[in-house]
N, C-alpha and C positions, 0 to 999 in steps of 0.2 A: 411812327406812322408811316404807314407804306405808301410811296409814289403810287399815283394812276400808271396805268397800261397806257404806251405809245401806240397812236391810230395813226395808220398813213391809207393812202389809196396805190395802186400798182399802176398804172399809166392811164391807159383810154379813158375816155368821158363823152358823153353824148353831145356831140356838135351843137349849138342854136344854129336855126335854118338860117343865119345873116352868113355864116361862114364860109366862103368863098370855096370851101377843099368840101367835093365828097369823099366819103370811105368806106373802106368794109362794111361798116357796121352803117351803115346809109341805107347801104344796098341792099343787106339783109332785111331790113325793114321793107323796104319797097319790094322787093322781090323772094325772099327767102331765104337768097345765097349772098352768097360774099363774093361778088363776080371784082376780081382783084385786075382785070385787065380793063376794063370798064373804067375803075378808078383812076389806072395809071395814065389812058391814052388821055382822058379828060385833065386831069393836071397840067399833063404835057402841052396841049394847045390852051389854059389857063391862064397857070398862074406862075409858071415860067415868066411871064409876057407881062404881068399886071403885081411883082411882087411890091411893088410901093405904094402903087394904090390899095391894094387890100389892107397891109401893114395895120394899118387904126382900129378895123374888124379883128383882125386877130387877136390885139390888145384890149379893145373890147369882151371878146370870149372869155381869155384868159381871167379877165380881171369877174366875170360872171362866172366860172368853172371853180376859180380860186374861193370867193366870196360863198358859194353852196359848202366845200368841203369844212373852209372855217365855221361858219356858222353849224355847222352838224357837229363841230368837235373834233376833225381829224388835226391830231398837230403835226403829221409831217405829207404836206399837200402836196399835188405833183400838177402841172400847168395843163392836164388832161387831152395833150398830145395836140391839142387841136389845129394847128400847121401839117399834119399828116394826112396825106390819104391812106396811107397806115405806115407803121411805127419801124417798117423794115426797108421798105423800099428809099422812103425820105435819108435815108442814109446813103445811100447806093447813090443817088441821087448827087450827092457832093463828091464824089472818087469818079477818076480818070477812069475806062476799062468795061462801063456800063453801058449796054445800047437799051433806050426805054423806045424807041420806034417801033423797031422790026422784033416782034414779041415769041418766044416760042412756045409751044405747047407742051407743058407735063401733068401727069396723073400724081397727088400727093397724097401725103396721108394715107399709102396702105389701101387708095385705091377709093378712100373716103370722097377724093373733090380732084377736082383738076380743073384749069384755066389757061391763061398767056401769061409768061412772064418775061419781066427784063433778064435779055441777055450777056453773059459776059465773054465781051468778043475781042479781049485784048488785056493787058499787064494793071493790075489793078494798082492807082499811085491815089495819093491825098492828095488832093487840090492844093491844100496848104494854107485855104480859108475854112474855118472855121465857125463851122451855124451854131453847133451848140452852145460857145458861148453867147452869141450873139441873143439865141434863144431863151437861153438860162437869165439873161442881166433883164431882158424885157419882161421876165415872168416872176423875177424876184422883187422887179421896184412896182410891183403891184400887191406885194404879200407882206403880210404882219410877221411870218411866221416862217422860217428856211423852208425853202421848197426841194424837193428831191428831181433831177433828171435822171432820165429814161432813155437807153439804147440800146438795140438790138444785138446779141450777143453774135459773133461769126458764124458757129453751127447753123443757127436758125436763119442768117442770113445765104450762108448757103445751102441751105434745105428748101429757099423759097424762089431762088434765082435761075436760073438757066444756064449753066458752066460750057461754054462752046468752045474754051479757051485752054486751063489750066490742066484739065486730067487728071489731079493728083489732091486727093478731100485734104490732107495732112493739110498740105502747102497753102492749097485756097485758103483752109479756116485761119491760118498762122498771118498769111499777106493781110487778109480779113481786122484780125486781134489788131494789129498793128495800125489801120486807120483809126480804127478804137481807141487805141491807148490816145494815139494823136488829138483826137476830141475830147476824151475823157483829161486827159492832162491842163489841158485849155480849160475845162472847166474848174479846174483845181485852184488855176490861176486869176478865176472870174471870181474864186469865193463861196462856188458851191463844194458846198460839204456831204452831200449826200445823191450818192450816183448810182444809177441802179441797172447793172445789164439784164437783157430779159433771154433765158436761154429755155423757151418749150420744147425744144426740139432735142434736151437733153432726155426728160421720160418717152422718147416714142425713141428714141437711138441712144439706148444705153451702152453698147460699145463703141459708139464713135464718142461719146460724152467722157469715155476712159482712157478711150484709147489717145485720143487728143484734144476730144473738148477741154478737158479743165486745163489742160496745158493753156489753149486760147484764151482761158477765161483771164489768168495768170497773167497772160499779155496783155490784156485789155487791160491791167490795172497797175502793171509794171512802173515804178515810180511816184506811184498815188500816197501821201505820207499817211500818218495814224493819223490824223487830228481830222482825216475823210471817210465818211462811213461807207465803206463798198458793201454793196448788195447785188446779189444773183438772185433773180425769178427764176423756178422751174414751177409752171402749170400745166397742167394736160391735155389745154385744146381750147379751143373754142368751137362751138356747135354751126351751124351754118345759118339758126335763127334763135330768137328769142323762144321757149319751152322745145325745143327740139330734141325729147328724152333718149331718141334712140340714137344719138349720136355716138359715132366710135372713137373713145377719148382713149388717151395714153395710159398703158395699164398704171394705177397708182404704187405696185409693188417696187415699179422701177425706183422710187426713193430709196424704198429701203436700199435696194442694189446700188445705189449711188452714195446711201449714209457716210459711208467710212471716207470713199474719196471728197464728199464737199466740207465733209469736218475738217477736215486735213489740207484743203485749199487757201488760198491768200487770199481770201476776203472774209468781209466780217458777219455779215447776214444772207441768212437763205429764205426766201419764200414761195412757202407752199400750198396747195389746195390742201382745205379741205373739209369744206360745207359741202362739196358736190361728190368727192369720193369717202368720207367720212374714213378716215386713217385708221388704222390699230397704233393705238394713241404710245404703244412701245417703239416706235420710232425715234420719238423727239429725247426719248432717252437714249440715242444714236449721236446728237448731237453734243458735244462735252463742249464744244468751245463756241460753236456758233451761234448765233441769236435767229430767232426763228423769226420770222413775219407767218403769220398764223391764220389760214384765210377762212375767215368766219362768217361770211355770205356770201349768197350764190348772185353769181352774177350773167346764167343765162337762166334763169327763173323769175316767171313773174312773180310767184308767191313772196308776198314777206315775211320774212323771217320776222319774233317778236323776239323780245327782250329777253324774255324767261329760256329761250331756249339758248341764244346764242350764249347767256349768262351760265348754263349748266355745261354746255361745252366746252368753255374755255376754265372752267374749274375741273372737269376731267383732266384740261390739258393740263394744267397744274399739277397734277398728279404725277404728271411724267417728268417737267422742265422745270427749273428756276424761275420766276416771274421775274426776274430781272434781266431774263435772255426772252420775251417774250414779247412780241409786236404785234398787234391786231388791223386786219387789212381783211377786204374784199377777196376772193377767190384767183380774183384775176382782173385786168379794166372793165368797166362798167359801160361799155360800146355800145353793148346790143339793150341797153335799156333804156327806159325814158326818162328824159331827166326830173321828173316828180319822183320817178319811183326809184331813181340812182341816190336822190337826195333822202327817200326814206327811209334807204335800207341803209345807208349811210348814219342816219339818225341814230336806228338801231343799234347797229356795231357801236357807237360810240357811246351811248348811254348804259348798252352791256358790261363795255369795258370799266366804264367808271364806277361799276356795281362791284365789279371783281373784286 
């Protein structure tokens, strides 16, 4: 008798309005954009000032963000970020070398969006405390079920930041890996088993992704033993609002151009879109060692998705891969949606999966 298909979710999750942090995906809603400076000066005069009183809200969240996923079926849940104003910054946030005051202005994405961001105005060191585990232990003695953390890979983190310092992308993304591993290794020793770097910013810069992203990625997990599941996200964007068709997302080819080098990398799972760019399903035959997470709803679309169809997809994708190398997951986090319809679509995926 064949095991069901593993459901997990990839990070974000739509806040309850009690949550003390707004985010991107707040903002979207209210406004259309992801105004990320907005986010960040608001934190700053927050929740800096008030982290213990909030504390019970968060664990409250968590324990309603966790309780949706369980209840849908997903057996590997993730604490749906909700401590973040978003998922890049909250990192920066604990390393020596960051100014979040004096913000500067860049054009991203190819000229897609541009805002203020934190600058790096000095030698980037770890604190040598440690949030993620702190985060991980209060989000796992709320779960039935092992929970997976989420953190932002170095590319992406320096694709979102303001470099006033360094000069040199190699050396940033490498000092970068290296807070990483520092977090990631502390959660190793919390108990979490399942870690998941999140690198978008590999399909939109497929030669820095080669040239020295996987290198960083490599660091980020440097001493992580087998008995920890490492995972890499590579998605293609997020849109600036909920049906935002005409957004300029990362061409999906860049997988393919990446196949050989993330098969051949030191971790164990990769996760890909691909409700929203619908793959040529000869890819995942690219993949001989890795397990795929397989993203099988859209996640800046209101439509839902029904059963029959996500059901015919992920049998196509069978065609290509092992069902034993085969993880089923949302597109990407589930920010920009409402939480009735994150939970639907959630439903979806997971009642597909156990058709398969």
């Amino acid at each position: 008798m064949l095991n069901p298909l593993e459901t997990t979710t990839i990070g974000a999750f739509p806040k309850p309005n009690y949550v003390p942090v707004r985010d991107w995906f707040d903002l979207a809603h209210q406004k259309g954009v992801m105004d990320s400076a907005e986010t960040t000066l608001q934190y700053n005069l927050d929740i800096q000032k008030n982290k213990d009183i909030h504390e019970p809200l968060f664990l409250r969240a968590t324990e309603e963000i966790l309780g949706v996923q369980l209840r849908a079926g997903v057996s590997i849940p993730t604490d749906g970020e909700v401590r973040r104003e978003n998922y890049i910054h909250y990192h920066c946030r604990h390393l020596a070398g960051f100014d979040f005051s004096q913000l500067e202005h860049r054009v991203l994405r190819e000229g897609a969006y541009e805002t203020d961001l934190p600058a790096i105005r000095g030698e980037i060191k770890h604190s040598g405390k440690n949030y993620s585990a702190h985060d991980y232990l209060a989000s796992q003695a709320l779960s039935s079920r092992p929970i997976k953390f989420t953190l932002p890979g170095p590319l992406t983190i320096l694709a979102t930041t303001a470099d006033c310092f360094y000069d040199d992308r190699p050396k940033l993304n490498a000092t970068l890996a290296e807070t990483l591993n520092k977090e990631i290794l502390a959660l190793v020793e919390a108990g979490c088993s399942y870690i998941q770097v999140d690198e978008p910013l590999f399909a939109r810069s497929v030669k820095d992704a080669l040239d020295f992203g996987m290198e960083g990625l490599e660091r980020c997990f440097h001493g992580v033993p087998k008995s920890v599941t490492r995972i890499v996200h590579m998605c293609c964007g997020y849109p600036e609002h909920l049906d935002d068709h005409d957004y300029k997302k990362a061409d999906p080819l860049s997988y393919h151009q990446l196949s050989k080098a993330i098969d051949e990398a030191a971790f164990d799972q990769i996760s890909i879109e691909d409700k929203h760019c619908c793959n040529d399903l000869s890819l995942l035959e690219k993949f001989q060692y890795k397990t795929v997470i397989f993203g099988s709803v859209a996640i800046a679309s209101s439509r839902l998705e029904t059963i029959e169809e996500v059901v015919d997809r992920l049998k196509a994708a069978m065609d290509h891969i092992d069902r034993k190398r085969l993880v089923i997951a949302p597109d990407c986090g589930l920010g920009l949606l409402s939480a009735n319809l994150a939970e639907a679509k959630l439903r979806v995926m997971c009642q597909a999966a156990a058709l398969v």
